[in-house]
C-alpha positions in Angstrom: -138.8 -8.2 -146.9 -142.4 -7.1 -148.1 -144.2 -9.6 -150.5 -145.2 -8.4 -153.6 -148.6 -7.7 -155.7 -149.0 -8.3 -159.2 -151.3 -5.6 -160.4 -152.9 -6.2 -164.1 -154.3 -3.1 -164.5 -157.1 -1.8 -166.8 -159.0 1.7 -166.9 -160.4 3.6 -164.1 -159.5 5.0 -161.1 -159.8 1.4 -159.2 -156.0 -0.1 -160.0 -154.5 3.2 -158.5 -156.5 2.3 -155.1 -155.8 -1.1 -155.0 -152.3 0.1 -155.5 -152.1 2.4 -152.9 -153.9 0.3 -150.7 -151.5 -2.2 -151.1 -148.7 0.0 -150.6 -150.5 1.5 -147.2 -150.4 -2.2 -146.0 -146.3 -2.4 -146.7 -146.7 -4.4 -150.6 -144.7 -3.7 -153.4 -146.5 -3.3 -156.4 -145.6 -4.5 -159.8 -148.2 -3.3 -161.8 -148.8 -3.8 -165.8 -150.9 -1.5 -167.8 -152.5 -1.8 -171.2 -151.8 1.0 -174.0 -155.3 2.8 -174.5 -156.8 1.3 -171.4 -154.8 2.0 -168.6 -154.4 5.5 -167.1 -150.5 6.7 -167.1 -150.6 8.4 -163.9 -150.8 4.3 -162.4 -147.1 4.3 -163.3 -146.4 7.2 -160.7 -148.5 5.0 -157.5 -146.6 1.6 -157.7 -142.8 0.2 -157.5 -142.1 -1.0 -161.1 -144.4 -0.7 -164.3 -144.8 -2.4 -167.7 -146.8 -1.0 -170.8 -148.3 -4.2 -173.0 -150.8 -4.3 -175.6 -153.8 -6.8 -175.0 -152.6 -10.1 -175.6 -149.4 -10.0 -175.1 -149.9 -12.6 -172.4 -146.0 -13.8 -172.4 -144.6 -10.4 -171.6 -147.0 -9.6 -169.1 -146.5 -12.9 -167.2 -142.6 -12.2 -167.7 -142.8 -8.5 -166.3 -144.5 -10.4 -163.3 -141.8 -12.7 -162.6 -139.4 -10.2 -162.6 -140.8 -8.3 -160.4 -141.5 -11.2 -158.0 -144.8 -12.0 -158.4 -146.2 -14.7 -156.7 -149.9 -13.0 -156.2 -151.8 -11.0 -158.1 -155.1 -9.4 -159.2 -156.8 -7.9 -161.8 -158.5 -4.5 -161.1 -160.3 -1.6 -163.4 -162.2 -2.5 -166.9 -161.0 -3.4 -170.5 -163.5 -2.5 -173.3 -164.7 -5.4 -174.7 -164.4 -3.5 -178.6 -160.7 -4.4 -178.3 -161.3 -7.9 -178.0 -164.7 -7.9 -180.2 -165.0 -5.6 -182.4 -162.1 -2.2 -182.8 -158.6 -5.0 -182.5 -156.6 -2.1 -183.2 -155.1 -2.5 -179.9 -155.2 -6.0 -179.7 -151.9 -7.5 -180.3 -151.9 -11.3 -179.1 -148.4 -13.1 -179.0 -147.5 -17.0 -180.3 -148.7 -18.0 -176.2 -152.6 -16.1 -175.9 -153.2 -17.3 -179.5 -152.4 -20.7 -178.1 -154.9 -20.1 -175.2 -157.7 -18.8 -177.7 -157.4 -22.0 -179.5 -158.0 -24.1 -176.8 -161.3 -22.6 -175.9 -164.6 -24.4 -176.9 -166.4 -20.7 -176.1 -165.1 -17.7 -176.5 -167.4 -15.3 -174.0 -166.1 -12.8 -171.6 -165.7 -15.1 -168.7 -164.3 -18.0 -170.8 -161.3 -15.3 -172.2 -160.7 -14.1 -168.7 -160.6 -17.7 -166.7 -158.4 -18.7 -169.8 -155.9 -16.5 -169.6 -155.8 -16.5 -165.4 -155.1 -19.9 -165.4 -152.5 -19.5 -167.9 -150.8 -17.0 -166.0 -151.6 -19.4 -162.6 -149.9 -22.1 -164.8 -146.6 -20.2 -163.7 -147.0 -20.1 -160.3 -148.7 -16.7 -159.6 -152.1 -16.9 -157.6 -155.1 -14.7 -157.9 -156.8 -14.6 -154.7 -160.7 -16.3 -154.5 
């Protein structure tokens, strides 16, 4: 049985490589994708795919599990105006809001280590 990748996808052409990079190695890839970020043609390069607005942390860590996740990674950029500035997009559930409140700073890298140990809270890793 092959292991699985979580892939947490944002724009670019960099998750479809990691994807079929993975795949070329013998991984299945569960990949998520953000609406307005994430290029739809991702959907075609891995095993199983999941649409989610940004912030909905508890569906993307449940589309994960799902899909066997036990490692994953983060690969191609999100534009900081949906978490800044245009939050048309941004759609955080009862569990992100909860992870925003517990931050004393709320910079790029304090959002992103945040929400990766949140999701590393349930057992999937994100490799060094």
């Amino acid at each position: 049985m092959s292991e699985t990748l979580g892939l947490i996808a944002g724009r670019g052409l960099y998750p479809r490589e990691v994807a079929r990079l993975a795949r070329a190695r013998g991984w299945r890839v569960v990949a998520v994708g953000f609406h307005s970020e994430t290029d739809p043609a991702l959907a075609e390069a891995v095993d199983a795919f999941a649409w989610v607005h940004l912030g909905e942390l508890q569906k993307m860590i449940d589309t994960l599990h799902e899909g066997g996740v036990e490692r994953s990674v983060m690969a191609g950029k999100v534009l900081k105006t949906h978490l800044y500035g245009d939050l048309e997009g941004l759609r955080p559930d009862s569990r992100a809001l909860r992870v925003l409140a517990s931050l004393g700073d709320r910079n790029d890298d304090a959002i992103l280590g945040a929400v990766l140990a949140e999701i590393a809270s349930e057992g999937i890793e994100f490799p060094p």
